[in-house]
Phi, psi and omega in degrees: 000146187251160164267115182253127184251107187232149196216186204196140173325315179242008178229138149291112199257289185241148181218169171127140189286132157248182176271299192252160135209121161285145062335125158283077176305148182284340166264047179135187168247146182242125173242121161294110198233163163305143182058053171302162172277170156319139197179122186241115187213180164234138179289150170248164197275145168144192200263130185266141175230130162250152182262073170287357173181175207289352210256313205220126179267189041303119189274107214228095163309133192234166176259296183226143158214200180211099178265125161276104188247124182223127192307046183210310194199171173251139170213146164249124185257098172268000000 
């Protein structure tokens, strides 16, 4: 499991270990699983799904982002 950060200049949409996260990437869909190499891209408008356990998904629609992935967290900045 990874620390996942996905945010809005003055909001928190999610914070919280997760299993997983898809991203719409602009060369593609991105699935982040743990310990990804280091990766910095931009989101394209389409929906982020996070996996927080075997159980339970969550779904976030986006317009635009920017994901940073680092050995420490994950963060989408929108």
């Amino acid at each position: 499991m990874f620390f996942l950060t996905i945010a809005k200049i003055n909001e928190t949409l999610f914070q919280g270990m997760v299993r997983s996260v898809n991203c719409p990437g602009v060369e593609g869909e991105m699935t982040v699983l743990p310990n990804h190499i280091p990766l910095a891209t931009i989101l394209k408008a389409g929906e982020i799904r996070i996996r927080v356990d075997e159980d339970k998904e969550e779904k976030l629609k986006i317009e635009k982002g920017i994901l940073e992935i680092s050995k420490k967290e994950v963060v989408i900045l929108l």
